[in-house]
N, C-alpha and C positions, 0 to 999 in steps of 0.2 A: 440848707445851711449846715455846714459841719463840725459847727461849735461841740463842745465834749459838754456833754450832760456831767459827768463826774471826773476827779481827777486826783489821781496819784503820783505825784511828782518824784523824781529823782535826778540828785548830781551825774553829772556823765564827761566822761572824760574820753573824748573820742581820739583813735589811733591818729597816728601819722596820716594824712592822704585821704580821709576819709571824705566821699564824696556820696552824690546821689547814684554815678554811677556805678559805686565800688559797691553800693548799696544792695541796688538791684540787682549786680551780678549776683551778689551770696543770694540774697532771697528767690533770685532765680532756681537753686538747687534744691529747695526746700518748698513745694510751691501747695498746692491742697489739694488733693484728693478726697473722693467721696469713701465714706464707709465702706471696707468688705463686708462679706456677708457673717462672716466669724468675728469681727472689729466691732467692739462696744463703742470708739472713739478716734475720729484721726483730727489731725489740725493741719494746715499751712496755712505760707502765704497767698494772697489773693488781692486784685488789687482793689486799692481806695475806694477808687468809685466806677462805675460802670461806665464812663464816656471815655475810657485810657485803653480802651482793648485790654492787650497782657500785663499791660505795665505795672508795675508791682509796688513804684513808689514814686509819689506825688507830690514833687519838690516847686517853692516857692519862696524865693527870698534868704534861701540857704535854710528854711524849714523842710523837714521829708515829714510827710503822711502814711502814712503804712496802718495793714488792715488785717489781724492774724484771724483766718477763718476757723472755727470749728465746727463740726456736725458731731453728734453723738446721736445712738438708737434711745428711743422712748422703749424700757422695758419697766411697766410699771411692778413694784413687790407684789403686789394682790395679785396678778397676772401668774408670776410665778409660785408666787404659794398658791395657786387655785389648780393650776395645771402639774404641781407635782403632789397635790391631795390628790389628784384622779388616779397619775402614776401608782403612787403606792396602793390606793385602794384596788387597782387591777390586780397587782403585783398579787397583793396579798388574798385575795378572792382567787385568781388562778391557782398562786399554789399554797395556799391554807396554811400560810405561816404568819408572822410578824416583822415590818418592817422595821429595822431601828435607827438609831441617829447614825452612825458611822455613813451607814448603804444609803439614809435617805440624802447627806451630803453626796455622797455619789451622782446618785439621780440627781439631785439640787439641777448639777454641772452640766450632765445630758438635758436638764427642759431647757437652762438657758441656750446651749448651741443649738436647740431643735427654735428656739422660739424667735432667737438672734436674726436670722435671714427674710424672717415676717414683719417685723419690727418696722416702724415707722423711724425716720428719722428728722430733725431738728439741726438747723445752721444760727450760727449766732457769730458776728464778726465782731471784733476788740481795736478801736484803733491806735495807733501812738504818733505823735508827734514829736519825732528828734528836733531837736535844736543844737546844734553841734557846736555853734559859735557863738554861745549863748551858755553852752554846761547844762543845760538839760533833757531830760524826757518827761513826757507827761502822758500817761495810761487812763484813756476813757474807761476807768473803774469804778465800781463800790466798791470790791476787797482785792486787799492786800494780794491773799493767792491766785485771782485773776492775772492782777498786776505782773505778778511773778512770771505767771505761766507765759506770758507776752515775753519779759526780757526773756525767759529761760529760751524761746525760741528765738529771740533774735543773737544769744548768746552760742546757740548752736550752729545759726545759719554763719555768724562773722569768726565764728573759734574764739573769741575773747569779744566780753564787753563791760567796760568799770563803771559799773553805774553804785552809787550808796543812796540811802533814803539821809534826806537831812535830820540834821540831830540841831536842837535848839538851845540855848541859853536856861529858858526858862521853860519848863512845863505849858502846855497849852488849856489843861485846865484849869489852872490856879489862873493863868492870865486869862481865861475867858471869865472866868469867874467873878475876878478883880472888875474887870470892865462892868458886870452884872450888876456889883455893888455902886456903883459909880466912877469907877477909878479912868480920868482921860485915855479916851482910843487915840492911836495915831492919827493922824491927817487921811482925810479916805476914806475911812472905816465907820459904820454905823451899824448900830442896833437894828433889828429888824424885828422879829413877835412870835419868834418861838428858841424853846432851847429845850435840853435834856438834865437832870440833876440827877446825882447818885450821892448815893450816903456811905465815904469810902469805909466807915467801921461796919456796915451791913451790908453782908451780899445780897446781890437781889434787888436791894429800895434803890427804886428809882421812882421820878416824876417825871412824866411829859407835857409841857404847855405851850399850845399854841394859840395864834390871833390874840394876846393881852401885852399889856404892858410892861416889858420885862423887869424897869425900875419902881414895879408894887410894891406894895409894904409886904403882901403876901408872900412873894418872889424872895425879898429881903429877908423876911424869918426864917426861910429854909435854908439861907445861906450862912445866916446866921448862926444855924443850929449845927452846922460842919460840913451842907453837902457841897458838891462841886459842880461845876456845869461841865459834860462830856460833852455834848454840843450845841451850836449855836447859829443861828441863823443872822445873817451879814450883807451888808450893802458896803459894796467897793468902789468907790471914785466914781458914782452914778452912772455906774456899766457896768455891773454885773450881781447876782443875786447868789447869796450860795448861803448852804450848811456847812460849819463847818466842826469836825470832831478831831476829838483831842489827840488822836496820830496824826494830824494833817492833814485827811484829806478830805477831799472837798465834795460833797455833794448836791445834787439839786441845782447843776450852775445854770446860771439863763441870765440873758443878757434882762436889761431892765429896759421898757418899752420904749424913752428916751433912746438909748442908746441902740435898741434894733429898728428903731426909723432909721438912726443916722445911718447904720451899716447897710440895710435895705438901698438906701436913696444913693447910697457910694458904690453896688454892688450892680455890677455887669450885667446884661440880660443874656449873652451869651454863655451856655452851661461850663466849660473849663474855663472860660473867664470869669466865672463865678466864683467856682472853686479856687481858683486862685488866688481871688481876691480874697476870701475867707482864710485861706490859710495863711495866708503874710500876715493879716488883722490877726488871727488867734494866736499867732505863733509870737507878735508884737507886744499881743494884752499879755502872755503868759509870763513874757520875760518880764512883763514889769509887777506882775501880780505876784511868782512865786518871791524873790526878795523881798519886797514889799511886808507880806507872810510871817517870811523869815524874821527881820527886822521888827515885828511887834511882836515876837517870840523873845525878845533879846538877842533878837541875832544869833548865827550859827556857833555851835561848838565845834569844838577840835573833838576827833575820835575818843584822843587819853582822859576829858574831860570830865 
């Protein structure tokens, strides 16, 4: 199943002509290679899923999947502060002087090129779902500069891509908040049993509570008292479960057990007809979950706002 465990959305305004296949062309030129032996880090693209051969994106229902691969070497600090203590302690035992800060940057630079080529390395693939005829992308992320680094290459692979993070009406923790104290969710929307509070005149204070009642009296005094909820755990039109924090975005998603029977029992036994099927459904629930969002936000601002 290739539902996105997290999600960072953005407005997208896609070019003229933009297709799956104008898609794959660009992400063809830019595709992943493995680490050099001097390379701390390389990314491309790669594809979706393993049952597409080359193919680099995994269009359904005029949704594209795409899959930005990275590897980077495991060079841990201890590794390198252990093996440039031996450096200087030879250094300095051969020739009976003292190493200093300037020389041991120096050295710093030669252990990691000597250690670079030994180094283990780590892959980790990012996916995004265009939705082109729909205005969005959606980044299976936790953070924001994850999120970035995806568009920033898909912005290199097309030479321009206009995508903005949406901007709301209203603050999302004042309206998560609001909701905390009792104030009516939209249609859809429900409480769940955990959230985050911060106390915005003290840096630092926060609370975390999970598994209780979020409309406690406990709950109530702290809200009472000024703090505000950063995040919030949320049941969406009985399909789907998420965290959600005060930029937006979304974590923890998973479908609710109702609702991954019903996708299970809808869903293909044959693997690309699988996939297929999951990407129409995700790419369907997204358009209707980001607005949604949006809309108990107070709806989108204008930029000048």
């Amino acid at each position: 199943m290739l539902w996105f465990r997290n999600l960072i959305f953005y407005r997208f305004t896609p070019e003229p002509g933009f297709t799956p296949e104008h898609l794959e062309e660009a992400l063809a030129g830019h595709p992943f290679r493995p680490c050099g032996s001097q390379e701390l880090s390389t990314h491309g693209w790669s594809r979706p899923v393993k049952e597409m051969d080359e193919m680099l994106v995994f269009a359904s229902q005029g949704f594209m999947l795409v899959n930005l691969l990275q590897e980077e070497r495991i060079l841990p600090a201890s590794v390198i502060r252990d093996a440039l203590a031996d450096k200087v302690e030879a250094i300095e035992a051969e020739q009976s002087r003292k190493v200093y800060r300037k020389e041991k940057l120096q050295l710093k630079d030669e252990v990691v090129l000597d250690l670079l080529p030994r180094s283990f390395t780590r892959r980790k693939g990012t996916f995004a779902l265009l939705m082109p005829q729909q205005g969005w992308i959606a980044v299976d992320a936790s953070s924001h500069k994850r999120a970035e680094e995806v568009l920033n290459a898909l912005r290199e692979a097309l030479g321009s891509l206009k995508v903005t993070l949406p901007m709301t009406q209203l603050s999302a923790d004042k309206v998560m908040t609001g909701w905390l104290q009792g104030e009516a969710m939209p249609q859809g929307w429900s409480l769940a049993d955990e959230c985050e509070l911060h106390d915005p005149m003290t840096e630092g204070a926060r609370i975390s509570i999970k598994g209780q009642d979020l409309l406690s009296e406990e709950i109530q005094a702290h809200l009472q008292a000024g703090m505000l909820a950063k995040r919030l755990a949320l049941g969406w039109q009985d399909q789907l479960e998420l965290v959600l924090h005060e930029d937006l975005s979304l974590h923890r998603v998973r479908l609710t057990e109702e609702f991954k029977e019903q996708v299970d029992a809808d869903t293909p036994d044959e693997a690309l007809a699988a996939y297929d099927a999951d990407i129409a459904r995700m790419g369907l629930e997204y358009s209707r979950l980001f607005p949604e969002l949006l809309s108990a936000m107070g709806g989108e601002a204008t930029p000048d706002h």
